[in-house]
C-alpha positions in Angstrom: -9.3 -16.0 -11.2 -5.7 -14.4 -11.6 -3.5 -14.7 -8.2 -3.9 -11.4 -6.3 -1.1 -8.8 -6.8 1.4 -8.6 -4.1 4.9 -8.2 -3.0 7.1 -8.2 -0.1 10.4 -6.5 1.4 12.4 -6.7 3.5 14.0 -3.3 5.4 16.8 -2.9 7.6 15.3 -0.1 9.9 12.8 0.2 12.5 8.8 -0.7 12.5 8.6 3.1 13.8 10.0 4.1 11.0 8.8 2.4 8.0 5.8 2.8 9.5 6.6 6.8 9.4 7.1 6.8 5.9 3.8 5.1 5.4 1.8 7.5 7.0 3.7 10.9 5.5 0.8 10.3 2.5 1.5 14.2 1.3 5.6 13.0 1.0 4.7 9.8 -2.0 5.5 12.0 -5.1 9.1 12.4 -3.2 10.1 9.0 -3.0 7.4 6.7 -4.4 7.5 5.6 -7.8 4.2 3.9 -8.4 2.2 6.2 -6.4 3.3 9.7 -7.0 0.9 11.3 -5.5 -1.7 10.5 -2.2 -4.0 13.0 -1.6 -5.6 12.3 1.7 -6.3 14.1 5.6 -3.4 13.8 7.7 -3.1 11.6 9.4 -5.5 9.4 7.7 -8.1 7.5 9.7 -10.6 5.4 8.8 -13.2 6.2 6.7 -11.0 8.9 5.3 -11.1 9.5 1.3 -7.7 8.9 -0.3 -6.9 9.7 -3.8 -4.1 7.9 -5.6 -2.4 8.9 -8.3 -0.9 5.8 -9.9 2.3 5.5 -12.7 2.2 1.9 -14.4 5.8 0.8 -15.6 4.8 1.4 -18.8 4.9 5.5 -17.5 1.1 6.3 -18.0 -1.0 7.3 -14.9 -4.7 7.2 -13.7 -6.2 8.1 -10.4 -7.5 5.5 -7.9 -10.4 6.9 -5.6 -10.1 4.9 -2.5 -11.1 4.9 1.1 -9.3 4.1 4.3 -10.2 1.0 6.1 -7.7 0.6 8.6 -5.2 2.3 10.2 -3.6 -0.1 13.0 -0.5 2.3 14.3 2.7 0.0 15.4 1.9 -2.2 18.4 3.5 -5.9 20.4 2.0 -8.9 19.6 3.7 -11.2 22.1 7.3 -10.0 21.4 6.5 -9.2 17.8 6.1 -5.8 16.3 3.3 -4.9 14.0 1.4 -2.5 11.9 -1.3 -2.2 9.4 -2.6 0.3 6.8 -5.9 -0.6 4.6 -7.5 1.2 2.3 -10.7 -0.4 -0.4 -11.0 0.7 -3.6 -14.0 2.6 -5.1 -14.1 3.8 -8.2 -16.8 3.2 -11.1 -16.3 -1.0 -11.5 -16.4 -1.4 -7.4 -19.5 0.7 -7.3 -21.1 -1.4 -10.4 -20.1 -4.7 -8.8 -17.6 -5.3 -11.2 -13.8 -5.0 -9.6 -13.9 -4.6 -6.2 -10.2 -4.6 -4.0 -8.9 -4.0 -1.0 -5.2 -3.4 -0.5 -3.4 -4.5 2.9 0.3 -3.2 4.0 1.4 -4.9 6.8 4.9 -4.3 9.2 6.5 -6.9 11.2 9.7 -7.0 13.2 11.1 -9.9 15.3 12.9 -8.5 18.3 16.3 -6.9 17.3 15.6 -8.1 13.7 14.5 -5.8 10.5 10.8 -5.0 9.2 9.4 -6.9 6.9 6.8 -4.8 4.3 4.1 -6.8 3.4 1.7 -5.6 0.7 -1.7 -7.6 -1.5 -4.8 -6.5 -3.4 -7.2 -8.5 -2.4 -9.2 -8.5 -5.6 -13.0 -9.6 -6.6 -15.6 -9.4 -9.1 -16.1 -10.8 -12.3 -13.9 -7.8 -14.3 -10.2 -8.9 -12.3 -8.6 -9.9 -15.0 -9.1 -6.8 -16.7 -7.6 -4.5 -14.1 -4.2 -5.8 -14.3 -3.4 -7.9 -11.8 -0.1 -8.1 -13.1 0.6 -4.5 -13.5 -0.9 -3.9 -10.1 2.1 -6.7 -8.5 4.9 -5.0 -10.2 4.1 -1.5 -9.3 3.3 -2.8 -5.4 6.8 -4.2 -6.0 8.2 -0.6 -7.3 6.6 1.1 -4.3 8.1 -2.0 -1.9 11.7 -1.1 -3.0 11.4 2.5 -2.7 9.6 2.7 0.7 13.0 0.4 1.6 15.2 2.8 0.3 13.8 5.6 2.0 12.9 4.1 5.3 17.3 3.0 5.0 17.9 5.9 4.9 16.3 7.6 7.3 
């Protein structure tokens, strides 16, 4: 079974913020390469339907039907700031059995330190290999690098 996709940042600027940026969903096509567009209810909670509308490297695009699993808004864990946004894939191969995934995006920030943008696709099924796994980690990097740049520069 492949490794599952991920990819990690780290951004000089608030939890509150970042974690702003994450949940403007209707503001993607404006700063995020890989998902250009998020069509979803604002703000998203879960159980909410999300639509993403993905650009591989490789500049051709397809649309991810997906559903919210868990919104976890910024909150101290013993000194430690944290967040969470989960959404589970389910389009035709996780209905079938076939690819099923779940992707985490997780915040932390030491005291006084900067956030650290944690992202995986926790994949399963007997078709992973054939959904890219490695596709998947470079356009979670993409999308890590530009939620940095525009959480920076906010």
């Amino acid at each position: 079974m492949p490794e599952n996709p991920r990819a990690r940042v780290t951004i000089d600027a608030p939890l509150e913020t970042v974690w702003a940026v994450m949940m403007d969903i209707a503001a993607y096509g404006e700063w995020n390469p890989f998902l250009f567009k998020a069509e979803c209810p604002s703000p998203p909670e879960p159980g909410d339907p999300i639509r993403l509308h993905v650009r591989w490297a490789n500049g051709r695009t397809t649309t991810s039907p997906e559903r919210i699993s868990q919104v976890v808004p910024p909150y101290d864990d013993h000194g430690t700031a944290r967040a969470l946004l989960a959404y589970v894939y389910e389009g035709l191969p996780a209905r079938l059995g076939l690819v099923r995934g779940t992707r985490l995006q997780q915040l932390t920030q030491e005291p006084g330190g900067p956030t650290t943008y944690e992202t995986v696709e926790e994949f399963s099924g007997p078709l992973v290999p054939l959904a890219g796994p490695k596709r998947v980690a470079e356009g979670f990097q993409r999308h890590a690098e530009a939620l940095r740049r525009r959480a920076e520069t906010r």
